[in-house]
C-alpha positions as CSV (number, residue, x, y, z in Angstrom):
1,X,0.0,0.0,0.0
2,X,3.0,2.4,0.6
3,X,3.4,2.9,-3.1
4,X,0.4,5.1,-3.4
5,X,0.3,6.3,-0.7
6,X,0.0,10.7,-0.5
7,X,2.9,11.7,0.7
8,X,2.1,15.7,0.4
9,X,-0.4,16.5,-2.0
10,X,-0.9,19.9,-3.0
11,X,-4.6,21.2,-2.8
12,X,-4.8,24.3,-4.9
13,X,-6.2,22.9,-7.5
14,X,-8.5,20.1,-6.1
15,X,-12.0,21.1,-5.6
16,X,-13.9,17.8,-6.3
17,X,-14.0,15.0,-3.9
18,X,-16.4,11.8,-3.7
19,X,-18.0,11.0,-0.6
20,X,-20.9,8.8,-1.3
21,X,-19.9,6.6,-3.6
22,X,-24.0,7.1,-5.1
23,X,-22.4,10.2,-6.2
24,X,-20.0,8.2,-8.5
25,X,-21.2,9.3,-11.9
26,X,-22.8,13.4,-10.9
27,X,-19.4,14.6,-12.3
28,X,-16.8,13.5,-15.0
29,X,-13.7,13.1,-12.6
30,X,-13.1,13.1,-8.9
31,X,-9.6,14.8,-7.0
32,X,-7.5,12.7,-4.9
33,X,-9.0,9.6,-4.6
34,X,-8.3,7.2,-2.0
35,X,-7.7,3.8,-3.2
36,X,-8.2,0.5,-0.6
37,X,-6.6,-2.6,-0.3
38,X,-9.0,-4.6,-2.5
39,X,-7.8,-1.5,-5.6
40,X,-3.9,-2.3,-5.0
41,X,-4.0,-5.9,-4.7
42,X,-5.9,-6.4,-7.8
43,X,-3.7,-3.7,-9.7
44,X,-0.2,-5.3,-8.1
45,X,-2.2,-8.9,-9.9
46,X,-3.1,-7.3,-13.3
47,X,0.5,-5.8,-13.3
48,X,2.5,-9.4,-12.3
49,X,0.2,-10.5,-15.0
50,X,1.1,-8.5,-17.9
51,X,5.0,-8.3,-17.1
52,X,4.8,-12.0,-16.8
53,X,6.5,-12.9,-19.9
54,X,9.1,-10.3,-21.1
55,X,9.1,-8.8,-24.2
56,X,12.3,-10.9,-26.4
57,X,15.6,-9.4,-26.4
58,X,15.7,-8.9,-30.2
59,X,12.5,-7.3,-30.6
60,X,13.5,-5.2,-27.5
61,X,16.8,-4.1,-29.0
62,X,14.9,-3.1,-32.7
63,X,12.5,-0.9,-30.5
64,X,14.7,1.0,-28.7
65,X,17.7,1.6,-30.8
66,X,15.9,4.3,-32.5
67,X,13.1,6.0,-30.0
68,X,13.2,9.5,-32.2
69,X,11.8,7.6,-35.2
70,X,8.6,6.4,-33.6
71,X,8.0,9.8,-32.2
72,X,8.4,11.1,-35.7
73,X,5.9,8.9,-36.8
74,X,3.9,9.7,-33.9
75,X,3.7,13.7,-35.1
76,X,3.6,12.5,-38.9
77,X,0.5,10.9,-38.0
78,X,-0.9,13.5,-35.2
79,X,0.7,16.8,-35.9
80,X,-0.6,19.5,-33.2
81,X,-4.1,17.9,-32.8
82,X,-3.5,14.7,-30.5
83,X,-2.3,16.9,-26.9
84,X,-3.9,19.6,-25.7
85,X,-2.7,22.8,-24.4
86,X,-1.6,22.8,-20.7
87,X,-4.0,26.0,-20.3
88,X,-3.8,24.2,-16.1
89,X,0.5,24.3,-16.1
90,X,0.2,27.8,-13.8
91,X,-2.2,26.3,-11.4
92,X,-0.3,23.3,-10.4
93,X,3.0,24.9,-11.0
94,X,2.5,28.9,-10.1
95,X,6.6,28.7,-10.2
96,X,6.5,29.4,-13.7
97,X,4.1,32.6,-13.1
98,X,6.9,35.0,-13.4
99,X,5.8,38.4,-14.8
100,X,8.5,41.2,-13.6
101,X,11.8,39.9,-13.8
102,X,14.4,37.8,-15.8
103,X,13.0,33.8,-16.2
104,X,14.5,31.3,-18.3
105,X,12.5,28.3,-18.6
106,X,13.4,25.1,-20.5
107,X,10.4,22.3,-21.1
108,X,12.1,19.1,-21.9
109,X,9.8,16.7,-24.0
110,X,8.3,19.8,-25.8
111,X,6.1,18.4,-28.2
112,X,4.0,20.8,-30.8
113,X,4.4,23.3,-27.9
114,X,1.4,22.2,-25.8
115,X,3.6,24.6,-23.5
116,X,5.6,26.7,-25.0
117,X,2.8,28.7,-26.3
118,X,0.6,28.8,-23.2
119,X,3.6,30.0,-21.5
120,X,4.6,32.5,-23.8
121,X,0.8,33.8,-23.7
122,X,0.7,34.0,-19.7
123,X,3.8,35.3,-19.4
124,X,3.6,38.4,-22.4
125,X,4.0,40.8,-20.1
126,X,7.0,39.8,-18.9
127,X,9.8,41.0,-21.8
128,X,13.0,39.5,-19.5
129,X,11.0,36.4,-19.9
130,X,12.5,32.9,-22.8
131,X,11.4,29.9,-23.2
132,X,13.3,27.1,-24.9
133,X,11.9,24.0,-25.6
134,X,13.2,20.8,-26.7
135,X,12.2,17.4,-28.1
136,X,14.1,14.7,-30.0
137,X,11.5,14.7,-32.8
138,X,12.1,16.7,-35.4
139,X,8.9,16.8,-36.9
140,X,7.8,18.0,-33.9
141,X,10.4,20.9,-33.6
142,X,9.1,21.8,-37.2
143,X,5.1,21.8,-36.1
144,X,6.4,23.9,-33.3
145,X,8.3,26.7,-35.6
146,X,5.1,26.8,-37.8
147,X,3.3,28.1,-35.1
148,X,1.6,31.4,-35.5
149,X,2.7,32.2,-32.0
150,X,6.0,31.0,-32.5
151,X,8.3,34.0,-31.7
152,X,12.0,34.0,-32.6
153,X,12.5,37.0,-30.0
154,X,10.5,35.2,-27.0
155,X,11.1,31.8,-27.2
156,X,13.8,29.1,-29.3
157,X,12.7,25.1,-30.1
158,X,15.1,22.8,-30.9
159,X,15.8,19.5,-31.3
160,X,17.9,17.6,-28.6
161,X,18.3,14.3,-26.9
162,X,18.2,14.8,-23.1
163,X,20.2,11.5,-22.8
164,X,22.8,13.0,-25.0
165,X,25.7,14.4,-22.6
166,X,27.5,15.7,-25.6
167,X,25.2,18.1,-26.7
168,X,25.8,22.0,-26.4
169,X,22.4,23.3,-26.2
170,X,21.6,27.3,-26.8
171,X,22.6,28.3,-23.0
172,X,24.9,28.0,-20.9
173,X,25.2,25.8,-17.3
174,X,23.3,27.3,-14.6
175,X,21.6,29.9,-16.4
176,X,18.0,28.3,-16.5
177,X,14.9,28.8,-13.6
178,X,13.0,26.5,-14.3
179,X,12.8,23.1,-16.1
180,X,10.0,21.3,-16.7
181,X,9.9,17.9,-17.5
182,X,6.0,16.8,-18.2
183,X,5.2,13.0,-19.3
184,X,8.9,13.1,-20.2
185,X,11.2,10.6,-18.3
186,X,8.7,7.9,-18.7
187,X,9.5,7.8,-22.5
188,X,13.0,7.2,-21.7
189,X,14.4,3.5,-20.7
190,X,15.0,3.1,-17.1
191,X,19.0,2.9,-17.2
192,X,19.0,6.2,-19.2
193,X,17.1,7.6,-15.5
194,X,19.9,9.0,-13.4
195,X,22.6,10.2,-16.8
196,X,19.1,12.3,-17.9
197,X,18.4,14.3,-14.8
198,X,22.0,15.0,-14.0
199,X,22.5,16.1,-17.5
200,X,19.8,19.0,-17.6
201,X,20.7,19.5,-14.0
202,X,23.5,21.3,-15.2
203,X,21.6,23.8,-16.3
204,X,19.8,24.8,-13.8
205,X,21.0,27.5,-12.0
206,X,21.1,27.4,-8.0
207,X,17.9,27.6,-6.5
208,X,16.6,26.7,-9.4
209,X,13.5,24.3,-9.4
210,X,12.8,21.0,-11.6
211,X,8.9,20.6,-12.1
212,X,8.1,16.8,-13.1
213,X,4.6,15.3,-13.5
214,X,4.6,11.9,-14.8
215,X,2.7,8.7,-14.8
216,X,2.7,6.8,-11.6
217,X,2.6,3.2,-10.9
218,X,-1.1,1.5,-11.1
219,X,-2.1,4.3,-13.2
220,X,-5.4,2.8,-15.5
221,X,-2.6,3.1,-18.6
222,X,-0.4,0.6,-17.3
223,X,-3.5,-1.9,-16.2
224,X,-4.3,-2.1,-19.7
225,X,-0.9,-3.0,-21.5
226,X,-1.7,-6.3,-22.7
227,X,1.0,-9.7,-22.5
228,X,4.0,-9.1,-24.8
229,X,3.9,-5.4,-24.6
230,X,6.3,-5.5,-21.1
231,X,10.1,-4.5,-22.2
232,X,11.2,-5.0,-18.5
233,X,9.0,-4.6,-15.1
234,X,6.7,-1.2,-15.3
235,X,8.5,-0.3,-18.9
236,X,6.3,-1.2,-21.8
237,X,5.7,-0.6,-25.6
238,X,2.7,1.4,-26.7
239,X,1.2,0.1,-29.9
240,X,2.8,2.9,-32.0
241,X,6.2,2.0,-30.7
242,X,6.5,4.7,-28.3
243,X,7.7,3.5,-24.5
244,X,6.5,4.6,-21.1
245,X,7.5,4.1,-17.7
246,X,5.0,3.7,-14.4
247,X,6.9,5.7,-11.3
248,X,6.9,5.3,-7.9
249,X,7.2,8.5,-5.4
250,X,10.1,6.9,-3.8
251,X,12.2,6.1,-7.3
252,X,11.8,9.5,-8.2
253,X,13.0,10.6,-4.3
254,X,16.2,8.5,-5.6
255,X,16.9,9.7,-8.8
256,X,16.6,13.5,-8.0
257,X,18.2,13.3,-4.6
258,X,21.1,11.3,-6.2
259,X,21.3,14.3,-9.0
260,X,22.0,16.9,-6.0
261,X,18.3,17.9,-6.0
262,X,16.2,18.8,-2.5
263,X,12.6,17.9,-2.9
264,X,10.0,20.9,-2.6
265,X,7.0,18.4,-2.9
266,X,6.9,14.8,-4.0
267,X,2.9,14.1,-4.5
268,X,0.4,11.3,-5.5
269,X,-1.9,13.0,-7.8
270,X,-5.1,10.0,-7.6
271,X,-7.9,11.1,-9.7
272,X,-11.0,8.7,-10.7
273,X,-12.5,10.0,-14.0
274,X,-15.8,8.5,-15.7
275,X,-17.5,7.9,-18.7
276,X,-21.1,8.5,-17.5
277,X,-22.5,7.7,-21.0
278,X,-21.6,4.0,-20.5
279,X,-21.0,4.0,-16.2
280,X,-17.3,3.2,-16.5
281,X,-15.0,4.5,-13.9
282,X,-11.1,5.2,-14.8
283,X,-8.3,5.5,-12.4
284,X,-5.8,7.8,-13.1
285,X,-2.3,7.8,-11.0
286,X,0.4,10.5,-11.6
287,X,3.2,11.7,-9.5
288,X,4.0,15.6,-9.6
289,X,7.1,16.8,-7.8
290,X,9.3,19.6,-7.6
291,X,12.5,19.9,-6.6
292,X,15.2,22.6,-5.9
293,X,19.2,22.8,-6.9
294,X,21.3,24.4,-4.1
């Protein structure tokens, strides 16, 4: 049960809660759900279950010797309509709500901009305000500089491999405020973790802040992967090829403790959302953190 356990969720922006469970299907989603034993058992099953017979060696080694190219396909296929924008990203993270003096934000992972361009539009007041953004898919690096909004003078997109220590991206160490890293590291394999973070870590400046949110272990996603789709336990293969990882709040304590990070909040973000039309009810598990550089 420790695994999902809240360790200190952040209220702000919770305002729905179920407490009659006749209540279930009033509203499209419920905040901070608490799960029972019954919930975890059977997740902990379904998971055993589906990781139960690896994912061969071969096939694993074809699918992730070249991650960019399924992304590329991925934004081939989608362009800018599959995310939306992250009109909530100053809600949950007023950090980046920065409108009188000099920020410099990096998103990792940046997509069409999902963003970028929500950033750029909350913070236009602010004129000692950039925003870089990065993604290893260049098609998506090219959907984000044919963006209306997309403002050579404001903000830069370009692509880069966060894994890639090599790499001279277009600032220098410790220059950067913030870095946001959303649905990000769980695209990356597991032993690629630890070289990641302390790469972009370098870039922060000190007390700068790292704002994660990523999918967290029994999340509905990962109860749903079917046999044969398990590269290695809580890593799987998505149908188009693309990879995600399930976290747990005290693998993530690890990895950004062990990159000289101090934790400003480490949270279980539960939420139960359903499909009234047809009385299903969908579990949603993510894991939102922030933490500081000295």
């Amino acid at each position: 049960m420790s695994e999902v356990t809240v360790d200190e969720v952040s209220s702000e922006c919770r305002s729905r809660f179920l407490t009659e469970e006749g209540d279930v299907f009033n509203h499209n989603a419920w905040d901070d759900v608490i799960w029972d034993e019954e919930m975890v058992t059977h997740a902990e099953s379904v998971i055993r279950s589906n990781c139960e017979n690896l994912m061969d060696a071969e096939s694993r080694e074809q699918l992730l010797s070249d991650p960019a190219k399924n992304w590329d396909g991925f934004y081939s296929k989608h362009e800018n309509k599959f995310f939306k924008d992250r009109n909530w990203l100053l809600k949950e993270f007023p950090e980046l709500d920065r409108r009188d003096e000099s920020f410099r934000v990096l998103e990792t992972g940046c997509g069409v901009g999902n963003t970028v361009f929500p950033l750029l539009q909350a913070l236009q007041s602010n004129k000692q305000s950039f925003i870089y953004g990065c993604d290893f898919s260049q098609t998506a690096i090219d959907l984000t500089h044919q963006n209306p909004s997309y403002d050579t003078g404001r903000c830069c997109t370009f692509r880069w491999d966060i894994t890639d220590v090599d790499f001279e991206p277009p600032f220098s160490e410790n220059s950067l405020d913030c870095i946001v890293m959303i649905f990000v590291l769980s695209a990356i394999k597991p032993e690629l973790f630890h070289r990641t973070v302390q790469n972009l870590v370098r870039y922060l400046k000190p007390g700068g802040v790292l704002l994660f949110r990523d999918y967290g272990r029994y999340d509905m996603a990962q109860l749903r992967f079917k046999p044969g789709k398990c590269i290695e336990p809580n890593f799987y293969s998505r149908g188009d090829g693309t990879q995600v990882y399930f976290f747990t709040q005290s693998e993530l304590q690890e990895l950004f403790s062990s990159c000289g990070l101090s934790k400003v909040q480490n949270a279980v973000d539960r939420r139960l959302q359903v499909n009234r039309g047809k009385q299903l009810k969908m579990y949603r598990v993510w894991i939102q953190c922030k933490y500081s550089k000295s």
